[in-house]
VOBAKOL-561244 format. One record per residue (C-alpha): x, y, z; residue in one letter. Coordinates in nm, 3 decimals. Layout:
N
{r {X Y Z} a} ...
***
This chain:
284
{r {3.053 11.619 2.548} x} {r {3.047 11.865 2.238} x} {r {3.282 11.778 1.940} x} {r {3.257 12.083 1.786} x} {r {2.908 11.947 1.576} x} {r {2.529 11.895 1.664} x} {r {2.382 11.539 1.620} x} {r {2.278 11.453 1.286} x} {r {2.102 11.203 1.145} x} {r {2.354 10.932 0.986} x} {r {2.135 11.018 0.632} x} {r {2.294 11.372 0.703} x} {r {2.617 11.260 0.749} x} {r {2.612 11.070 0.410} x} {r {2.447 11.320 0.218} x} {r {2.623 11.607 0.337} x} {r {2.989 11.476 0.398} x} {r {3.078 11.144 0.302} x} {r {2.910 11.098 -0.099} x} {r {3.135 11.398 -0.225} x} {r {3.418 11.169 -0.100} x} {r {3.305 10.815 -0.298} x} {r {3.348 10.970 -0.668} x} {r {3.692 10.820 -0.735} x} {r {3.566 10.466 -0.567} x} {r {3.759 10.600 -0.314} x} {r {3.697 10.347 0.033} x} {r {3.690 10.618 0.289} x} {r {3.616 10.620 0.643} x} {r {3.453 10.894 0.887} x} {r {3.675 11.010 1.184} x} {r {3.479 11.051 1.440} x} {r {3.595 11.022 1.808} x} {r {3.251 10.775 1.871} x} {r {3.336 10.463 1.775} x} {r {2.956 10.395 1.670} x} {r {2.926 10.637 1.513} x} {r {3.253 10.558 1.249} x} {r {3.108 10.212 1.227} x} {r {2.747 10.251 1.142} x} {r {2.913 10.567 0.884} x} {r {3.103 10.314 0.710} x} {r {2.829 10.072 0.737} x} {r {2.643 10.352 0.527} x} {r {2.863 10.439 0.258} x} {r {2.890 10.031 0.171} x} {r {2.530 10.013 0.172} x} {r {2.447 10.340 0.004} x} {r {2.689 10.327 -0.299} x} {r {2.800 9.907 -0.339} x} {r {2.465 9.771 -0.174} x} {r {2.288 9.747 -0.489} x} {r {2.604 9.628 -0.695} x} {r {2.660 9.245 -0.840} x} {r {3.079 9.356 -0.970} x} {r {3.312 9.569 -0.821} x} {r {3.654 9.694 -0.929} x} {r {3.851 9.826 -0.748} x} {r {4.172 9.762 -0.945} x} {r {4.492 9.950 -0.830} x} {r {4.375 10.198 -0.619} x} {r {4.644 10.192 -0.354} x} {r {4.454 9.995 -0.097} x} {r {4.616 9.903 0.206} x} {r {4.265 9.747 0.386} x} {r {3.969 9.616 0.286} x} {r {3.721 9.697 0.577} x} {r {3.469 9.455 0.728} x} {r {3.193 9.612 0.599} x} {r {3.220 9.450 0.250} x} {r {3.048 9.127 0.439} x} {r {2.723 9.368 0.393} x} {r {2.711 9.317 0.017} x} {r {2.566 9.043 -0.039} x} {r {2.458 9.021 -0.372} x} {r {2.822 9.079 -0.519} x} {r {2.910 8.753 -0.763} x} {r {3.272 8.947 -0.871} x} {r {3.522 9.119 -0.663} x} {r {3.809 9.233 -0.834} x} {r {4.112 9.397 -0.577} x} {r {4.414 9.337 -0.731} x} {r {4.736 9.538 -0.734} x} {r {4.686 9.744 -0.469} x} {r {4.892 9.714 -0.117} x} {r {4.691 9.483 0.091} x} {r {4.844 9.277 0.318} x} {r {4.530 9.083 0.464} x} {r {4.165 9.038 0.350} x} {r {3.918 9.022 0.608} x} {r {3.713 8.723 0.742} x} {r {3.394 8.904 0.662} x} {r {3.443 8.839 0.284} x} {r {3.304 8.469 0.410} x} {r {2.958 8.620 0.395} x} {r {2.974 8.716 0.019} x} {r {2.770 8.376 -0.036} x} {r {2.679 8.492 -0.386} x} {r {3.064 8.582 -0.475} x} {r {3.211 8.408 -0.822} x} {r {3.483 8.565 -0.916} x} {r {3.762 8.687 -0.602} x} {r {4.082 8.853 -0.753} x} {r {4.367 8.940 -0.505} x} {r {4.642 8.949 -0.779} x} {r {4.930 9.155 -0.689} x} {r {4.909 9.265 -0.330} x} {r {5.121 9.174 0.001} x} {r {4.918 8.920 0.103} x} {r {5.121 8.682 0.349} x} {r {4.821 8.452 0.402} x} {r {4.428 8.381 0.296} x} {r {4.195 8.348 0.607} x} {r {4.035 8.004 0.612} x} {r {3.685 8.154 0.609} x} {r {3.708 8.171 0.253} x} {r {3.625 7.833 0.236} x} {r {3.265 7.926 0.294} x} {r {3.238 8.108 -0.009} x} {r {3.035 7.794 -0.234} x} {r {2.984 7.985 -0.476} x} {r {3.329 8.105 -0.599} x} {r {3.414 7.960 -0.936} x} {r {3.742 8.133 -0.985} x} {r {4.007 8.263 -0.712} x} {r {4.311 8.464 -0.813} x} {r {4.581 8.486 -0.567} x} {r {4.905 8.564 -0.812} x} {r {5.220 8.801 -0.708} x} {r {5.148 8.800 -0.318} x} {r {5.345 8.666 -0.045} x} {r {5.199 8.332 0.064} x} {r {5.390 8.072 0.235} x} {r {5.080 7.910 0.267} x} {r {4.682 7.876 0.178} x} {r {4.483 7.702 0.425} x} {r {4.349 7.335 0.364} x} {r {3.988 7.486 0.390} x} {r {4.007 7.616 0.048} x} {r {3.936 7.240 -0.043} x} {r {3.602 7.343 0.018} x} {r {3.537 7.546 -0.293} x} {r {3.383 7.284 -0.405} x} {r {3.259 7.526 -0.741} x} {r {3.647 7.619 -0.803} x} {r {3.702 7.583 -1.158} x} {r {4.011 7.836 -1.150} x} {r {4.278 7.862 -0.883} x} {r {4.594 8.088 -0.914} x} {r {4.901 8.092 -0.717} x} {r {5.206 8.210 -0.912} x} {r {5.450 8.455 -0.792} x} {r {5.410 8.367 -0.455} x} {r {5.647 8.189 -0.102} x} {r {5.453 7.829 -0.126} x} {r {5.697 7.574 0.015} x} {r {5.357 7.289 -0.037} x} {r {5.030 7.251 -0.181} x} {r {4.757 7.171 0.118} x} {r {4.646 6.759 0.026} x} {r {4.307 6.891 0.012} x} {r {4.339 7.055 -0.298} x} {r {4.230 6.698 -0.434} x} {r {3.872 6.804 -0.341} x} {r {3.875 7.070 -0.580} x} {r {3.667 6.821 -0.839} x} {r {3.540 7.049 -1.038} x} {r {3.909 7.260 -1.116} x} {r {4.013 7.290 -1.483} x} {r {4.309 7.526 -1.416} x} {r {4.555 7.496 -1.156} x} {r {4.870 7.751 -1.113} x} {r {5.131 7.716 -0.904} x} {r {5.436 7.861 -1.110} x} {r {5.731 8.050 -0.995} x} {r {5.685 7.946 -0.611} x} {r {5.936 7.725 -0.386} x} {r {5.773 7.375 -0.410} x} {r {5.978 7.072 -0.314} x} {r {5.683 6.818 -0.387} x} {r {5.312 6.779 -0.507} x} {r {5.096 6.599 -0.360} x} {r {4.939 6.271 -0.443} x} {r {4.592 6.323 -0.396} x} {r {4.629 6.568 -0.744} x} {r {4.506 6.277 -0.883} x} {r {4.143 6.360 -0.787} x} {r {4.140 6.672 -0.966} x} {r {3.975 6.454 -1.276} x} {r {3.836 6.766 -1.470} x} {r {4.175 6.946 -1.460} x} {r {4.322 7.120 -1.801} x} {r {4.611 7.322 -1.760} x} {r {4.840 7.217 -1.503} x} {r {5.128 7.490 -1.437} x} {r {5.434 7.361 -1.186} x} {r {5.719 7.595 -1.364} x} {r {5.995 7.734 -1.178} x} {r {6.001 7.576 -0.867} x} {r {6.233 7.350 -0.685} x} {r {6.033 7.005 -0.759} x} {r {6.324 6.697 -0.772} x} {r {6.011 6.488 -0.867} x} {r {5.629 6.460 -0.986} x} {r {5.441 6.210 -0.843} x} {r {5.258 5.877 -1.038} x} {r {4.968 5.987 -0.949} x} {r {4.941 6.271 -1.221} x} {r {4.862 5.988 -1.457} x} {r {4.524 5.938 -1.307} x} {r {4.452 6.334 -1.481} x} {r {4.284 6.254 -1.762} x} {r {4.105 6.574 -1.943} x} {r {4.487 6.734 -1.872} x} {r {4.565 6.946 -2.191} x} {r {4.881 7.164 -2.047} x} {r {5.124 7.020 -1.810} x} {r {5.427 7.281 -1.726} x} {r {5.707 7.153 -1.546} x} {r {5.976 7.345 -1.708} x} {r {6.252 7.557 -1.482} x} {r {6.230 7.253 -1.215} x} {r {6.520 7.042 -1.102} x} {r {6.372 6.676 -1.239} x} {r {6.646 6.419 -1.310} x} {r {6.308 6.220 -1.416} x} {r {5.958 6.167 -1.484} x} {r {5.771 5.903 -1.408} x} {r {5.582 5.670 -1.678} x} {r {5.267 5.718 -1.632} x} {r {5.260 6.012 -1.793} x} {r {5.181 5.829 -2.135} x} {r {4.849 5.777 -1.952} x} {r {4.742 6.128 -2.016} x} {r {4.560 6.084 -2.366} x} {r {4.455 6.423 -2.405} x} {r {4.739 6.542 -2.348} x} {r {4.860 6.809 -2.611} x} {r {5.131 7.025 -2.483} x} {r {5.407 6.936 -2.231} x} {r {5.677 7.163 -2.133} x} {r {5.996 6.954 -1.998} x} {r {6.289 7.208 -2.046} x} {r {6.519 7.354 -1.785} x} {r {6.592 7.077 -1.596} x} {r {6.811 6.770 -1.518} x} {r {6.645 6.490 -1.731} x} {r {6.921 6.251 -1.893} x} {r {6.588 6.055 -2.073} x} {r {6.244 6.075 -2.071} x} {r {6.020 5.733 -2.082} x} {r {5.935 5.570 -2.383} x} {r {5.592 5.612 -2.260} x} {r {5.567 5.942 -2.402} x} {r {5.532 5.856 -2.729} x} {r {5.132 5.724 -2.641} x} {r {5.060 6.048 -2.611} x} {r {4.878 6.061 -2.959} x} {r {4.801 6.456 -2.907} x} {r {5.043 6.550 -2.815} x} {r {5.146 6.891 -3.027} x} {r {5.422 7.067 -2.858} x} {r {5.726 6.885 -2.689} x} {r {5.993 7.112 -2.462} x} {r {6.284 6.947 -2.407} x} {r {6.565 7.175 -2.453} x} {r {6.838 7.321 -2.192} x} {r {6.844 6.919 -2.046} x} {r {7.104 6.674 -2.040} x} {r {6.944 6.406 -2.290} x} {r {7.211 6.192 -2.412} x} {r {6.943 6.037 -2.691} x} {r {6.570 6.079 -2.755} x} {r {6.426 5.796 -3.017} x} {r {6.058 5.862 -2.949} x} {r {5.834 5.912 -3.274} x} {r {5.592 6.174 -3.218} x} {r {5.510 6.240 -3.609} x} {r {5.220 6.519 -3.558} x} {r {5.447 6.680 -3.246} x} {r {5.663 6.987 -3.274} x} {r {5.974 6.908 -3.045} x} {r {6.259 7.117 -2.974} x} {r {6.512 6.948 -2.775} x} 
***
């Protein structure tokens, strides 16, 4: 059956129609009736122009799909998609064993396959301004992970393996619709930065006590009518971020925090605050 060409090599193909196609990074695919024949072409153009590549960026280039082919690349240590219109990432991206760095900021993603808990490797995963409702308990395998953001997305809960992550200094979960954290958070023993802002937490468990390299702890924009006292347990503790919520008092266990720098306690409903914090800025 004639399509209107002869049969060329697939080096012809590339040479001759696809490459003038790739200058803008442009992820294009050949329309060809065979169904081989599109596959081993896109096959091609992965191999022929990202084979060879350890970064790509592909930053706000109107995506709407990522194609399986990018399993084929395996030396790649950074992938960086964000802001374009994805609204899935395939399971193929569980073969990119040498992959670091994964950013899938600002897209339509409504969920993260669990075969990116394969990925070993991956030291920081970027997952802001999406759509999850969700992320799947595998990604408790990362057991690299040092960086893991979720703002600006649907989570209702935080998977209790997340207390796997040992090795996470930086955990973001603002502006989602969280009712609760987990206990097992208290794992996470090389953990920084903590952000919970903006969601609809009533409550943060003991357990974040147990945190002890935690810098940054943002729980402003909640709905906390308290927090618990073992939050003077956090030694290292030097900025804390309490305002926009419900408090009436905080505990007097606060004032242990002996690096503590910066206070937040405005926009509550404190009806006295007699802690002495003398190198602390508060603003209440």
């Amino acid at each position: 059956m004639s399509h209107g060409f002869s049969p060329i090599l697939i080096d012809d193909i590339v040479k001759y129609v696809i490459i003038p196609n790739l200058e803008h990074d442009q992820l294009v695919e050949c329309r060809f009736v065979n169904s081989h024949w599109k596959r081993a072409c896109t096959t091609e153009i992965f191999k022929r122009k990202y084979g060879d590549k350890t970064c790509i960026n592909l930053v706000g280039k109107q995506l709407t799909s990522v194609p399986a082919e990018i399993g084929s690349l395996l030396k790649l240590r950074e992938l960086d998609l964000s802001y374009n219109k994805l609204t899935s990432v395939p399971a193929e991206i569980s073969s990119l064993q040498n992959l670091q760095h994964l950013n899938l900021d600002g897209n339509q993603l409504t969920s993260v396959p669990a075969d990116i808990g394969s990925l070993q490797r991956l030291q920081t995963l970027r997952l802001d301004g999406n759509q999850l409702t969700s992320v799947p308990p595998e990604i408790g395998s990362l057991q690299n992970l040092r960086k893991l953001t979720l703002s600006n997305n649907k989570l209702t809960s935080v998977p209790p393996k997340i207390g796997s992550l040992q090795l996470l200094q930086t955990l973001v979960l603002s502006h989602n619709q969280l009712t609760s954290v987990p206990p097992e958070i208290r794992f996470l023993q090389q953990l920084e930065q903590l952000f919970l802002s903006d969601n609809q937490l009533t409550s943060v468990p003991p357990e974040i006590g147990s945190l002890q390299q935690l810098r940054w702890l943002a729980l402003q924009g909640n709905q906390l009518s308290s927090v618990p006292p073992e939050i003077g347990s956090l030694q290292k503790l030097q900025r804390l971020s309490l305002f926009n919520n419900q408090l009436t008092s905080v505990p007097a266990e606060i004032g242990f925090l002996q690096q503590l720098r910066f206070l937040y306690l405005h926009n509550n409903q404190l009806t006295s605050f007699i802690i002495r914090l003398p190198n602390c800025t508060i603003k209440i």
